[in-house]
C-alpha positions as CSV (number, residue, x, y, z in Angstrom):
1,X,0.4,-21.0,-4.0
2,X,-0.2,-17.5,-5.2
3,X,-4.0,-16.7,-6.6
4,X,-4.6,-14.5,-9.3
5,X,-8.1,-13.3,-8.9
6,X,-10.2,-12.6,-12.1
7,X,-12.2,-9.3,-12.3
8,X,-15.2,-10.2,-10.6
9,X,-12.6,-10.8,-7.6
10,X,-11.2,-7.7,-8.2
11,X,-14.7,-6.0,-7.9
12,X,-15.3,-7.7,-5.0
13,X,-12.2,-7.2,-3.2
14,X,-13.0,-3.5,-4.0
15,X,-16.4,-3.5,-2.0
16,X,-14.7,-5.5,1.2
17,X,-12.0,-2.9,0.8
18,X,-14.2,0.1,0.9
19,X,-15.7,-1.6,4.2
20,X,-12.0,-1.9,5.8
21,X,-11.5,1.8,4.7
22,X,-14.3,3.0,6.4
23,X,-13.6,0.9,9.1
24,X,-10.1,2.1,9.6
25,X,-11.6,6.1,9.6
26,X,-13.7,5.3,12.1
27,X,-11.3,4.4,14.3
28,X,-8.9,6.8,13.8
29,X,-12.2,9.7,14.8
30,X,-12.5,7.7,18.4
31,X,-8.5,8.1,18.8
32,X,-8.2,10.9,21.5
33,X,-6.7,11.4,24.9
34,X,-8.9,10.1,27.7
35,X,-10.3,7.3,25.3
36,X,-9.5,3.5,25.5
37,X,-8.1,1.3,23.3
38,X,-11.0,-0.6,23.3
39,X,-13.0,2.0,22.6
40,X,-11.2,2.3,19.4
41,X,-12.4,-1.7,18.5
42,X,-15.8,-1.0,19.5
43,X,-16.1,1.9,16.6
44,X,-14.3,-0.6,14.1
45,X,-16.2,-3.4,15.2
46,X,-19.6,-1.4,14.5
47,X,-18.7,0.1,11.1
48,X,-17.9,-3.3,9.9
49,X,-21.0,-5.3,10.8
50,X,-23.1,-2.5,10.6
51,X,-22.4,-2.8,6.9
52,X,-23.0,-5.9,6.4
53,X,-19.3,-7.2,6.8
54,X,-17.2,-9.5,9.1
55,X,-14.5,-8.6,10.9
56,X,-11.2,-10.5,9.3
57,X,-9.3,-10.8,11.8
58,X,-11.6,-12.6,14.3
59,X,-13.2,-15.0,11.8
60,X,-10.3,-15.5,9.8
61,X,-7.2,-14.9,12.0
62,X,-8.1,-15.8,15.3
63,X,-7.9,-12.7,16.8
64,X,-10.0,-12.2,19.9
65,X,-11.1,-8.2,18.1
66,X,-12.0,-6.4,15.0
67,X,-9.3,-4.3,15.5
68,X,-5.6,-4.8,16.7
69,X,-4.8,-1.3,18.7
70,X,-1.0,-0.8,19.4
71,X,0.5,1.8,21.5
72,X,3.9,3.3,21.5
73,X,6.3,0.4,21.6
74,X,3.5,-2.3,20.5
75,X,4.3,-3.0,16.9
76,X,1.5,-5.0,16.0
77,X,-1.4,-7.5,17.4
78,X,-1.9,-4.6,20.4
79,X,-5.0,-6.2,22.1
80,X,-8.0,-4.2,22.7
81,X,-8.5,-3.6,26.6
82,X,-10.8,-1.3,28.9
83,X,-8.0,-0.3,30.8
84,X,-5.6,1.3,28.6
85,X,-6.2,5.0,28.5
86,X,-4.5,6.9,25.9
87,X,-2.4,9.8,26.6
88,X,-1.7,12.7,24.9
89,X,1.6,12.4,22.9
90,X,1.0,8.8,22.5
91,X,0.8,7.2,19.0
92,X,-1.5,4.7,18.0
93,X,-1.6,1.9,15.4
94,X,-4.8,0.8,14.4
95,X,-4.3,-2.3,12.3
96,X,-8.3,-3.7,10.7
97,X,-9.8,-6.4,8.3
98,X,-13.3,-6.8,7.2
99,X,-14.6,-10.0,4.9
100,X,-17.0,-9.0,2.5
101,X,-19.2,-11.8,0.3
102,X,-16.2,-13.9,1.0
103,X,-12.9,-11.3,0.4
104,X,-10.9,-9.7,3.0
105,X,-9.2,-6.4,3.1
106,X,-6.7,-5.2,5.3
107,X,-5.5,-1.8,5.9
108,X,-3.6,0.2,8.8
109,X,-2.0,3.5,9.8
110,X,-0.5,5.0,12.9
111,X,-2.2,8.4,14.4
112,X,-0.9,10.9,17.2
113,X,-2.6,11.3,20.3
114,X,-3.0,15.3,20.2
115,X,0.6,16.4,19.9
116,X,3.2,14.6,19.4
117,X,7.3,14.6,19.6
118,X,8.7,15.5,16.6
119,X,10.6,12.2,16.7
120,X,7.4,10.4,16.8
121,X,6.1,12.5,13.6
122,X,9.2,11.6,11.5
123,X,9.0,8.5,12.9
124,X,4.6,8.2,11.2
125,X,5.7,10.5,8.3
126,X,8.4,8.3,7.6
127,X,6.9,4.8,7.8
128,X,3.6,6.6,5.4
129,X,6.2,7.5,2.5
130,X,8.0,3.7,3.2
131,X,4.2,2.4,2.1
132,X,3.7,4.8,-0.7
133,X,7.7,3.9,-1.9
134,X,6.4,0.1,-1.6
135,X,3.0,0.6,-3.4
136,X,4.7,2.4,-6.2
137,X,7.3,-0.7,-6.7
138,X,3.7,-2.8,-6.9
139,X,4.1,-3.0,-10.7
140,X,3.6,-5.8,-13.2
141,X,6.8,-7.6,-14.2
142,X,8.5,-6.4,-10.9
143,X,9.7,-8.5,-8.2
144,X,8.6,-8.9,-4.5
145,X,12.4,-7.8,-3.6
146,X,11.7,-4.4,-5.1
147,X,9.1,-3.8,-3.0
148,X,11.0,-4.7,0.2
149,X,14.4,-2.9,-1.1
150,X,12.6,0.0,-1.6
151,X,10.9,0.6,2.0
152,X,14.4,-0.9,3.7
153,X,16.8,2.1,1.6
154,X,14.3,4.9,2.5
155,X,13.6,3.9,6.3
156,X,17.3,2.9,7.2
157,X,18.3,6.1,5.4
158,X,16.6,8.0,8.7
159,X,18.6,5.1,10.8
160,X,15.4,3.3,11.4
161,X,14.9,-0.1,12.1
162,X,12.2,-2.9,9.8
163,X,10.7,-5.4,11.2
164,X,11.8,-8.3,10.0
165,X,9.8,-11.1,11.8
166,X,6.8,-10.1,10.4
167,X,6.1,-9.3,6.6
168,X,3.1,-8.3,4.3
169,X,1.3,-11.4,2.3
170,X,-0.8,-12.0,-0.1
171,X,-4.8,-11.2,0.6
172,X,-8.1,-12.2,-0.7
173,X,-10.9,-15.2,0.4
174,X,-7.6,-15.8,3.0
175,X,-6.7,-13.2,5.3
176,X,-3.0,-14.4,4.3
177,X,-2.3,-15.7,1.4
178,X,1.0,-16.2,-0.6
179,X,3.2,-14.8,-1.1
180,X,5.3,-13.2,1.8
181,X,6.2,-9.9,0.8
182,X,8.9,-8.6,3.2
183,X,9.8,-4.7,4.2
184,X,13.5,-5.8,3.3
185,X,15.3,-7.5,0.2
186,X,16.9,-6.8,-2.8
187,X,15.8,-5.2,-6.0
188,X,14.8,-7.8,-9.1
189,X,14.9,-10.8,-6.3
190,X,11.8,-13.1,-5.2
191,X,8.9,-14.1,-7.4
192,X,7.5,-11.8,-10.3
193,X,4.4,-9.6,-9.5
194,X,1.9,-10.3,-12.1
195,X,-1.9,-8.8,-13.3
196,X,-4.7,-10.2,-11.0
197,X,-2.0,-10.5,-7.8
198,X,-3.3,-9.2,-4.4
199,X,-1.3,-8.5,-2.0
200,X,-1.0,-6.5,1.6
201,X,2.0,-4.2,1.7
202,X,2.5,-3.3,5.6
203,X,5.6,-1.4,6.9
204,X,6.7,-2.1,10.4
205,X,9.0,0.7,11.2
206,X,11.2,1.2,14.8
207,X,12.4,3.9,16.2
208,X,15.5,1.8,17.2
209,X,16.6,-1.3,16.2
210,X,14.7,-4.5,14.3
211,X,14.0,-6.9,17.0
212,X,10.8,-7.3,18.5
213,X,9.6,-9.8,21.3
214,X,6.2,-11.1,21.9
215,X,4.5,-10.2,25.6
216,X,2.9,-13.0,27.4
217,X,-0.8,-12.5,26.0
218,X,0.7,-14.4,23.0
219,X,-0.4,-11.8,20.9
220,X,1.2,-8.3,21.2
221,X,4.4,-7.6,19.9
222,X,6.6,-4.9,21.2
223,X,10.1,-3.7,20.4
224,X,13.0,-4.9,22.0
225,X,14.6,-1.8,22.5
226,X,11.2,-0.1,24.0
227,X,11.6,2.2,21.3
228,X,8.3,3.9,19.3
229,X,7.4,1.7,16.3
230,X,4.6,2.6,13.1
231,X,2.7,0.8,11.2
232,X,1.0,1.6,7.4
233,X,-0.8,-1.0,5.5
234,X,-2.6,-1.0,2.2
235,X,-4.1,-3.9,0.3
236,X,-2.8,-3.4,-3.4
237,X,-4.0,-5.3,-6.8
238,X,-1.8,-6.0,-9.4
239,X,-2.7,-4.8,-12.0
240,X,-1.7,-3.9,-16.4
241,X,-2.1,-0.4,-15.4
242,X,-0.3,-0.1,-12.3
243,X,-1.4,-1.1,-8.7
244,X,-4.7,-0.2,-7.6
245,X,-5.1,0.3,-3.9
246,X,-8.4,-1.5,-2.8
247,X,-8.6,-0.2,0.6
248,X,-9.4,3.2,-0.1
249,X,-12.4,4.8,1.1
C-alpha cells in the first residue's frame, strides 16, 4: 500500500532528511586512504545521534551499522569492519538512514579514494547523472517505469550494467515502503506517481554486467563479474510543483 503523506509529513520528512544529509557529508570528510571503513560508520553514526536522530538502518532494517560502507565490487549492504583499510584509487559507497520524530531518510553517493581510474570516474559520474535523469522523471502524473527507463537508456548507453535484484522503494515512518521503483522499465508503465508520494530513487550501476551475488556475511552484495559498481540515492517527494529532494543538506 503506497502512503501519501500530508504536509506536516512532508515537513518532517524534511528535518530527518537534513539529518541523513549531514550524516552522509560526514562520512564522505572521514573517506581517505589509510582510514577504515568503520571509521567511516563511526562519523555517520555520531552525526546522527548527536542530533538527536536514529540511525535507520539499525532500528528499522536490521542492519548491524548506521552506515552500509562498500568498496570496489561491493554494491551495497558493505559491512562496516576495523580491518578494511582503504586504498588510494579505491571507491567507496557510503549508503545512510537516520529516523527523525518517527520519518526516515535515506541517501547515498559513491566517493574516490584520492585518485582514481578514469574508468572508475565515468563509472561515479555516470551513475550521479542516472540519479539526477531518475529524479527529474519524479513528476506528478508520471509513471514508476519512466523513472527506471530513464536511468536504464542513459547507463546502458556507456555499456553499463543495473542492478536489477535490488530497486528503490518507497520511504517514510518505514524505511521501505511501497512501491518498488526499479533502475529498469519502460516509459508510461507501473503505477502513477502522485502529490504527497515519497519515494527513494537509488541507482546501482556495474562496471560489467547486472548480476550480483551475496557473500557469506548475509549481507554484502558484490558483483558477479568482480567488476567496480556505484551507488547514488536520494529520497524525493512528489510533489504539484515537481519533486523536491528531501535529503539535501
Amino acid at each position: 500500500m503506497i502512503i501519501l503523506k500530508t504536509s506536516r509529513e512532508l515537513a518532517m520528512m524534511r528535518e530527518a532528511g537534513k539529518i541523513t544529509a549531514g550524516s552522509l557529508q560526514a562520512g564522505v570528510a572521514a573517506v581517505r586512504p589509510g582510514a577504515t571503513t568503520l571509521d567511516i560508520n563511526r562519523a555517520v553514526h555520531h552525526f546522527i545521534t548527536s542530533h538527536g536522530a536514529e540511525p535507520s538502518f539499525i532500528k528499522d532494517g536490521g542492519f548491524p551499522t548506521a552506515a552500509c560502507i562498500s568498496v570496489n565490487d561491493e554494491v551495497i549492504h558493505g559491512v562496516p569492519s576495523a580491518s578494511h583499510v582503504l586504498r588510494e584509487g579505491d571507491i567507496v559507497s557510503i549508503d545512510v538512514g537516520a529516523k527523525y520524530k518517527g520519518y526516515n531518510g535515506d541517501t547515498a553517493i559513491t566517493v574516490g579514494v584520492g585518485q582514481v581510474s578514469a574508468e572508475a570516474q565515468s563509472l561515479m559520474a555516470v551513475t550521479a547523472k542516472c540519479l539526477e535523469l531518475g529524479i527529474a522523471q519524479a513528476l506528478k502524473g508520471n509513471r514508476i517505469g519512466d523513472i527506471g527507463a530513464a536511468v536504464q537508456a542513459y547507463a546502458e548507453s556507456f555499456g553499463y550494467g543495473v542492478v536489477r535484484d535490488y530497486v528503490g522503494h518507497g520511504v517514510g515512518a518505514g524505511l521501505h515502503e511501497d512501491p518498488e521503483v526499479p533502475n529498469y522499465g519502460t516509459a508510461g508503465h507501473g503505477c502513477r506517481l502522485t502529490s504527497g508520494m515519497t519515494i527513494a530513487i537509488e541507482p546501482m550501476i556495474n562496471l560489467v554486467g547486472t548480476e550480483v551475488k551475496t557473500q557469506r556475511n548475509g549481507w554484502t552484495v558484490v558483483t558477479a563479474s568482480g567488476s567496480l559498481s556505484a551507488h547514488f540515492e536520494h529520497s524525493i517527494a512528489i510533489t504539484d510543483n515537481g519533486p523536491v529532494i528531501l535529503t539535501k543538506v
